[in-house]
C-alpha positions as CSV (number, residue, x, y, z in Angstrom):
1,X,-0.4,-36.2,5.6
2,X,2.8,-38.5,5.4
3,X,5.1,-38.2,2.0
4,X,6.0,-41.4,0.7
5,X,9.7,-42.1,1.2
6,X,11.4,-41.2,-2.4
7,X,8.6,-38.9,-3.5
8,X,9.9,-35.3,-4.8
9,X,7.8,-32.7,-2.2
10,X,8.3,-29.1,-4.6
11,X,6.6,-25.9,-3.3
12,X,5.7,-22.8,-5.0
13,X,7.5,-19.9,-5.4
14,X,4.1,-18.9,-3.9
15,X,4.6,-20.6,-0.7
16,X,8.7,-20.6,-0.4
17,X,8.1,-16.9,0.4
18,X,5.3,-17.1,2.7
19,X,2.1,-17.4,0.5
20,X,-0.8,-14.6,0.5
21,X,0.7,-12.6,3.6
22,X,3.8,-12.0,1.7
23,X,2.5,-10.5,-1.2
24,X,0.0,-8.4,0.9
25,X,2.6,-6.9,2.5
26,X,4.5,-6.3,-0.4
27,X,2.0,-4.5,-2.4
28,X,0.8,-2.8,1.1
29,X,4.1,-1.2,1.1
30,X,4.5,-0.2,-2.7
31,X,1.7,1.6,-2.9
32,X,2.9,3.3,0.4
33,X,5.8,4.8,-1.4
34,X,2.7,5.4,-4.7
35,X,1.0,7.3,-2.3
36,X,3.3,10.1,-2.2
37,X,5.4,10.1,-5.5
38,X,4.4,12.8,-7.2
39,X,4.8,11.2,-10.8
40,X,3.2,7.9,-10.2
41,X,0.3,8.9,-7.7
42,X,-1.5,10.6,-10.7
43,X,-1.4,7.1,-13.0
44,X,-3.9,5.8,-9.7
45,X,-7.0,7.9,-10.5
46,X,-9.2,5.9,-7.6
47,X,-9.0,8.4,-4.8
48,X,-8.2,5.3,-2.8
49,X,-5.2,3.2,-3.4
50,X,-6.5,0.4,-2.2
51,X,-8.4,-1.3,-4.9
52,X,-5.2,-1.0,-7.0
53,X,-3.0,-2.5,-3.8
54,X,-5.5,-5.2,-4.2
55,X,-5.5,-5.9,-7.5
56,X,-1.2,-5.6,-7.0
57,X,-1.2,-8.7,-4.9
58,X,-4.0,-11.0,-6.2
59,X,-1.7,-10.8,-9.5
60,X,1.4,-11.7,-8.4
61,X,-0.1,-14.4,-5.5
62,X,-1.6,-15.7,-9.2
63,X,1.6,-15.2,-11.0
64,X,4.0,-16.9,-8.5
65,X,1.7,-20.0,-7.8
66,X,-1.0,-18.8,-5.5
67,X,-4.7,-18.5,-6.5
68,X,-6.2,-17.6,-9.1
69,X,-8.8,-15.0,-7.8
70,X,-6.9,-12.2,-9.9
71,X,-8.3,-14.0,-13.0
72,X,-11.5,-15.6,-11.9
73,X,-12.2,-11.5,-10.9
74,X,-10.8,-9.4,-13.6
75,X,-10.0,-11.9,-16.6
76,X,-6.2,-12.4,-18.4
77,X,-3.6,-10.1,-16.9
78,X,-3.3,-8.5,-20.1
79,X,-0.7,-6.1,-18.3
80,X,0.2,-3.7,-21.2
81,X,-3.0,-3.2,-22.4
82,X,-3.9,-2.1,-18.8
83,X,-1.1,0.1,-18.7
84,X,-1.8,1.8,-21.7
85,X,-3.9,4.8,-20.9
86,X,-1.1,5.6,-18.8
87,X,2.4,7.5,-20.2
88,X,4.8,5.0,-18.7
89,X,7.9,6.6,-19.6
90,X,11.6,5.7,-17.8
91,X,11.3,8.3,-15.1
92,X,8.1,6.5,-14.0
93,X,9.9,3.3,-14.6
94,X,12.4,4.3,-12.4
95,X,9.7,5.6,-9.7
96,X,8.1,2.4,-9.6
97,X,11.2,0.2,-9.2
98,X,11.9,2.5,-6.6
99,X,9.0,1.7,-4.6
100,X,9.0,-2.0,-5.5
101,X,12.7,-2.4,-4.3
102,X,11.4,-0.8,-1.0
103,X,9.0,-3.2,-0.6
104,X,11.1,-6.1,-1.5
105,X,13.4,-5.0,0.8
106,X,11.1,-4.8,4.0
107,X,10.0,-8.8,2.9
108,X,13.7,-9.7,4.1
109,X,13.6,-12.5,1.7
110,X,16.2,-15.1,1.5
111,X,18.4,-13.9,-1.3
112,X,17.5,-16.5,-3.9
113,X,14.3,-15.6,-3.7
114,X,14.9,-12.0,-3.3
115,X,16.7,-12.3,-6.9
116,X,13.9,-14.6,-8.4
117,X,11.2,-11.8,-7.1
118,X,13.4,-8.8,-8.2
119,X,14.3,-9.7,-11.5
120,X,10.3,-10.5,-12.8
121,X,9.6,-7.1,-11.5
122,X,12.4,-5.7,-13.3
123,X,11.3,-7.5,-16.4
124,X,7.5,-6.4,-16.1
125,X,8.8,-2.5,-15.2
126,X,10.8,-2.8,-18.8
127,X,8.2,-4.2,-20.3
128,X,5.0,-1.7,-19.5
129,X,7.3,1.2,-20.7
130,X,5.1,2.7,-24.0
131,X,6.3,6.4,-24.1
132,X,10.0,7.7,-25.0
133,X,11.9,9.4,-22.7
């Protein structure tokens, strides 16, 4: 399909980083590093971890411009209310950002979009704290 001359072509956040693959192999490689931590493992009571890589990457595919199977599946994000059975406190903050930046990392993003991608999850982490400490 040809672009009219003059028309503004935008993409995605979604599809600048290279759509669904992307975030597969992001959350692929969080829950890598999950799989072993010894404070967030526990928070993943499936004995498999892949339902919750699943459910990882059809939200932020949703959340960054990509489909919306994530909510035609499980409903509104509703993120923190999720999270709540869970004692998030900052050590397991600090766990998880650890295992996200990893994952980043191994995406080799250009560094705009690193920055874009690093600074949500920094936001969400801070935001599903819910226990002091």
């Amino acid at each position: 399909m040809e672009i009219p001359r003059g028309t503004l072509q935008t993409q995605t956040f979604f599809e600048q980083v290279g759509g669904e693959e992307t975030f597969r192999r992001l959350a692929k490689r969080f829950y890598e590093g999950v799989a072993g931590d010894e404070l967030l493992r526990p928070m993943y009571p499936e004995e498999d971890l892949g339902p919750a890589e699943e459910r990882l990457a059809l939200f932020l595919m949703q959340y960054w411009g990509g489909p919306r199977t994530y909510s035609d599946q499980r409903g509104h994000p509703r993120l923190r209310m999720r999270h709540a059975p869970f004692q998030v406190d900052r050590a397991a903050h600090d766990a998880w950002l650890r295992h996200m930046r990893d994952a980043v990392d191994s995406l080799q993003l250009p560094p705009e979009l690193d920055k874009q991608l690093w600074n949500y999850l920094v936001y969400a982490a801070n935001s599903m704290i819910n226990t002091p400490g």
